[in-house]
N, C-alpha and C positions, 0 to 999 in steps of 0.2 A: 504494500500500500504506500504510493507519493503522498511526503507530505510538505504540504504546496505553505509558501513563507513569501509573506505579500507587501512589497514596498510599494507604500501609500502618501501622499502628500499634496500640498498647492503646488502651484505651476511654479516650474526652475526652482526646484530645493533640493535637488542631486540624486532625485529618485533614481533616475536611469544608470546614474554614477555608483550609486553605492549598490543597487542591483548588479553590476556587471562585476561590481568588485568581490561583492560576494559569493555570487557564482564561480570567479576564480577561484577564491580562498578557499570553498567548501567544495571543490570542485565537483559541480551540480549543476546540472543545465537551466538554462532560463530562459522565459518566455518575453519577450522583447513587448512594448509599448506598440499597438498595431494603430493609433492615435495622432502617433509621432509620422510614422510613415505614410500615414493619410496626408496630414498636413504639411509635408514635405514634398510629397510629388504633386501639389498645387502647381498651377504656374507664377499664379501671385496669391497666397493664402490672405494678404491683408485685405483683399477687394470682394474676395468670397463670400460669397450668402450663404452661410448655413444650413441647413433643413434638419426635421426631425429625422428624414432618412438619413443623412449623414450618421448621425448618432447611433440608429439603430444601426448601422452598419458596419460601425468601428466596435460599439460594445457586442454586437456578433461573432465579429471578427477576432474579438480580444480573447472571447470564453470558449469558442472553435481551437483557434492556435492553443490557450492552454491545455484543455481537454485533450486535441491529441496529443502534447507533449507530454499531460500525465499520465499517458497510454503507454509509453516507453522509458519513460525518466525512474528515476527511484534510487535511494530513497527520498532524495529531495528534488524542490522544484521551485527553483526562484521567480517569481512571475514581478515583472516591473510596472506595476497599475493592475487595477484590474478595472470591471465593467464599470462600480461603481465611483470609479476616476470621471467616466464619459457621461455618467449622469452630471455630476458637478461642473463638467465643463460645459457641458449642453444648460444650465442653469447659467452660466457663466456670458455664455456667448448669448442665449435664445429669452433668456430669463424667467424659462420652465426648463420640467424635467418633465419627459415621457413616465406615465405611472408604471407604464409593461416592462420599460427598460430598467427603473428603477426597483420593481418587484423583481425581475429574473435577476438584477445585479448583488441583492438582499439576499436572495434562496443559496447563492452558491457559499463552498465550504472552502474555508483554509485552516493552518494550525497554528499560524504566527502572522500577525499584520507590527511591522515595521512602519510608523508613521516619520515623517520628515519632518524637523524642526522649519516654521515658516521663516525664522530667524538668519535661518543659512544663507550667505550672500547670493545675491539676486544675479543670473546669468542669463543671456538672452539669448533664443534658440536660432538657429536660423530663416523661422518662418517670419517672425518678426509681433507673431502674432500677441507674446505674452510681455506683459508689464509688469512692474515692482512698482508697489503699493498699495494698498489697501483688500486688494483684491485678494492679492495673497493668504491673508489674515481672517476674512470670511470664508476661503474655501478652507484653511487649517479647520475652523469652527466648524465646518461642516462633517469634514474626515471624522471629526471628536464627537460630536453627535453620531456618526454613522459606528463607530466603533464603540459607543456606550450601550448601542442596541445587541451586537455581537455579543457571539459568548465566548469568540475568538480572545485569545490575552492580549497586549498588542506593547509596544515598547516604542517612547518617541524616542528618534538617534537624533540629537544636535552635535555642534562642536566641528571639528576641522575634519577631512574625509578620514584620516588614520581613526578618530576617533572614532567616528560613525563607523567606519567599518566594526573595530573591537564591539562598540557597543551591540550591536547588531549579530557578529559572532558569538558572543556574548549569550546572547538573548536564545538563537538557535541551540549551542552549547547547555543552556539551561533547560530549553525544552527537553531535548533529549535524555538529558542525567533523571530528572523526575519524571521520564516518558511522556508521549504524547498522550494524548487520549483516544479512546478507542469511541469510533464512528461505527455507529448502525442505523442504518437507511439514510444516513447523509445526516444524523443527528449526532452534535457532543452526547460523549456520555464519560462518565468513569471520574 
C-alpha cells in the first residue's frame, strides 16, 4: 500500500521545491503539479480567460497522474498539490469554486499533508500569473481550514529550503516510527 505525502500551500512558497527535494532525499517518486504545466504551455497565461472547464480539467488531470502513479510507486508517493490546490486557485482567479471539484478534491486520501509557510520569500513563476501579497495569506487560511477538516496530520515547513527539507523529512520519519494508519475503504482508522 502507497503512502501518498502531500505538499500543500499558496502560490510561490517552494511547494514544487521542496516536493522534488524530497523525492530525492527519500528517494520516492512524485507526482508533479499538472497546474503548472497547464499554465505554462499558455501562449500568454496573463490574457487568458479562465473557465470552470479549465479547472475541472487540471484537478482531473492532477488525481488521474497521481492514481496511476500510486499504481506503481511504493512505498511512498510525493504528490506536489493536489486537487484541492485547483479549487483554491479556481476561487482565486474565478472567485468560486466548483462544488463537484471541491467535493471529489475532499473525498481523496493521503497520510501526511506538508503545508508551506506563506512566509517563505515570494518567487515568480514564469507565467507571470502569481503575485506576492495578500493573496498569498488568504489562500495559506484556506489550506488551514481545509486541513482542520482532514483527519490527515499535517506539519507546516517554514524556514530556509535545508530546513524545510529536514523539517519535512522529519515529519515522514515520524510517520513511519509510530506507523501509518491503517485504511479500510478509503477511511483512517487505527
Amino acid at each position: 500500500m502507497v503512502r501518498r505525502v502531500c505538499v500543500i500551500g499558496a502560490e510561490s512558497t517552494g511547494k514544487t521545491t521542496l516536493a522534488a527535494a524530497l523525492s530525492r532525499e527519500l528517494d520516492a517518486p512524485m507526482v508533479h503539479e499538472f497546474g503548472r504545466h497547464y499554465s505554462e504551455a499558455m501562449p500568454d497565461a496573463t490574457r487568458y480567460r479562465w473557465t470552470d472547464d479549465d479547472f475541472r480539467a487540471i484537478a482531473g488531470a492532477q488525481d488521474r497522474f497521481e492514481d496511476d502513479a500510486a499504481r506503481w510507486a511504493g512505498p511512498l508517493l510525493i504528490c506536489d498539490t493536489n486537487s484541492f490546490v485547483t479549487v483554491v486557485f479556481q476561487e482565486a482567479y474565478l472567485g468560486r469554486s466548483s462544488p463537484e471539484i471541491d467535493a471529489a478534491a475532499r473525498s481523496r486520501h493521503y497520510d501526511l499533508f506538508l503545508l508551506c509557510d506563506p512566509e517563505t520569500p515570494f518567487a515568480p513563476d514564469v507565467t507571470g500569473l502569481r503575485r506576492d501579497g495578500g493573496q498569498r495569506q488568504w489562500m495559506h487560511e484556506r489550506y488551514v481550514d481545509y486541513l482542520a477538516d482532514q483527519a490527515t496530520p499535517h506539519v507546516l515547513v517554514a524556514g530556509d529550503p535545508a530546513r524545510r527539507l529536514r523539517v519535512a523529512t522529519g515529519a515522514v520519519a515520524q510517520r513511519n516510527a509510530h506507523g501509518w494508519p491503517a485504511r479500510h475503504n478509503g477511511a483512517l482508522s487505527g
